[in-house]
N, C-alpha and C positions, 0 to 999 in steps of 0.2 A: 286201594286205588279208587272202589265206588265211594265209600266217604271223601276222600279228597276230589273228585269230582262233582260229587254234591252240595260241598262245603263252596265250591268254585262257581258254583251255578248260583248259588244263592245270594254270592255276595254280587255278582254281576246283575242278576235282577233286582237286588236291592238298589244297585247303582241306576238303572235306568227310570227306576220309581223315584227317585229322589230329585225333587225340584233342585236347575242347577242355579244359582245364583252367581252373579258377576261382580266384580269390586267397579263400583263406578269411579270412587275417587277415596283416599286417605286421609287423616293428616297426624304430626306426631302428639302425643300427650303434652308436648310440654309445649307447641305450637298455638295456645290458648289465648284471650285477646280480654281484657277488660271492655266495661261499658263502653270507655272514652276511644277503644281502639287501641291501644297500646298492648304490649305484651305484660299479658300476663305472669312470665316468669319475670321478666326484665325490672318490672315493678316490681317484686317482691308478696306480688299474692299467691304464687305456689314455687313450689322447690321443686327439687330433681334429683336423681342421682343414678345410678346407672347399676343394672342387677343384669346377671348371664347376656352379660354382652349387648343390653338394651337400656336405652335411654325411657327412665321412666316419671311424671310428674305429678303431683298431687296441690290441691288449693289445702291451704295454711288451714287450721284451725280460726285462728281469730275471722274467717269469712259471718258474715254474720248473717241471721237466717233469713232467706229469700235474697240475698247476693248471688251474682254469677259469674261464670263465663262462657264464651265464645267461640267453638270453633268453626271460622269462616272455611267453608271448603271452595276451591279451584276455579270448581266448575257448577255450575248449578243443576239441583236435582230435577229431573219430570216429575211432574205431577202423577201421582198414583200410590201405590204403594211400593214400601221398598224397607230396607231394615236397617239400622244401625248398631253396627259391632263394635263396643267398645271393649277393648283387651285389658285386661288389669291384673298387676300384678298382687295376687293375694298373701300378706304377709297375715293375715288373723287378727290381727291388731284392729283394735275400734274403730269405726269412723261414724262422720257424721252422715245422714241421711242426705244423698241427691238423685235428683228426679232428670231425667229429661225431656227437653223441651223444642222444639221447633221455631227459628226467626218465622214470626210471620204466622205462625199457627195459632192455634186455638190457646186456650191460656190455662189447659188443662195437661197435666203432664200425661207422655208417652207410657212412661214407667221406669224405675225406678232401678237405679245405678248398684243392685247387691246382687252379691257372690254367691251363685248357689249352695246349699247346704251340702255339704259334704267335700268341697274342695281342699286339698290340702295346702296346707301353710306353704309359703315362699314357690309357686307356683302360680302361669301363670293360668287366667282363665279368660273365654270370648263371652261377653254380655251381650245378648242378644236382644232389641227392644222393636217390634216390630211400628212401623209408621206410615200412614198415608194424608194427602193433605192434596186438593182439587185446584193446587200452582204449583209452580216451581219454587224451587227452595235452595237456601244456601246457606242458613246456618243454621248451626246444632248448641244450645244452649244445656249447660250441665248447670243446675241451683239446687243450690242447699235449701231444705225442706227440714231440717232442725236447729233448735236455740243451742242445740251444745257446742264445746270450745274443741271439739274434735276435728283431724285433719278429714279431707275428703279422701276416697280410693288410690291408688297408684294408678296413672294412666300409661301407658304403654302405646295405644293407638285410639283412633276413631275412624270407623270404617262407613261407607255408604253400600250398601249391595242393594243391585235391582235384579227382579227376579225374571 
């Protein structure tokens, strides 16, 4: 009984120490946008296919290095800090290096689109990239940062959370 109320106690004060974060806005992986504005699945520079009941999308190999895309979100961000979770599903398989980037920001990446070490295969995982930027903001740019002929992550989501 005293362990299991200590056990209870603990995780509840863990719960109050913990910054809560809120989802400002969403959008889906495969909801991606070329330079020119077009969809980027609709053009043919990422594919999709759909794993535990989730729609998931990834840019082609052939992207070439420093190409992008787009995800324009809803609503626009405030200015300050705030973090961007993008969901990916990890299948273990190679990809190419990408970075994220901010419309409008600085021209220096946030950080950088990989799967922590130790995730296991066909599962999915939250990438956490923290970002702040002194305007408002509204898009999230994902570019590839290597010459290889590898596809980019499986995208699953792109989140906004403000703290």
């Amino acid at each position: 009984m005293k362990k299991t109320l200590l056990v209870s106690s603990l995780f509840l004060a863990s719960c109050l120490f913990a910054s809560a974060a809120t989802v400002h806005q969403t959008a889906t992986g495969s909801s991606a946008y070329k330079g020119d504005g077009s969809s980027a699945l609709e053009s043919g520079l990422m594919e999709s296919k759909v794993v535990e009941n989730a729609k998931v999308a990834r840019i082609k190999g052939d992207m070439s290095q420093w190409g992008y895309v787009t995800y324009w979100m809803g609503r626009r961000t405030p200015a300050g800090a705030a973090t961007v979770r993008i969901r990916i599903y990890n299948t273990a398989e190679p990809v190419a290096g990408y970075a994220l980037y901010l419309s409008g920001g600085p021209n220096d990446a946030y950080g950088q689109l990989t799967v922590p070490a130790g995730t296991a295969p066909d599962t999915f995982v939250d990438v956490d990239i923290p970002v702040a930027l002194a305007k408002e903001w509204s898009g999230i740019v994902i570019k590839k940062t290597t010459a290889d002929a590898l596809p980019g992550p499986w995208i699953e989501s792109v989140t906004v959370l403000l703290d």
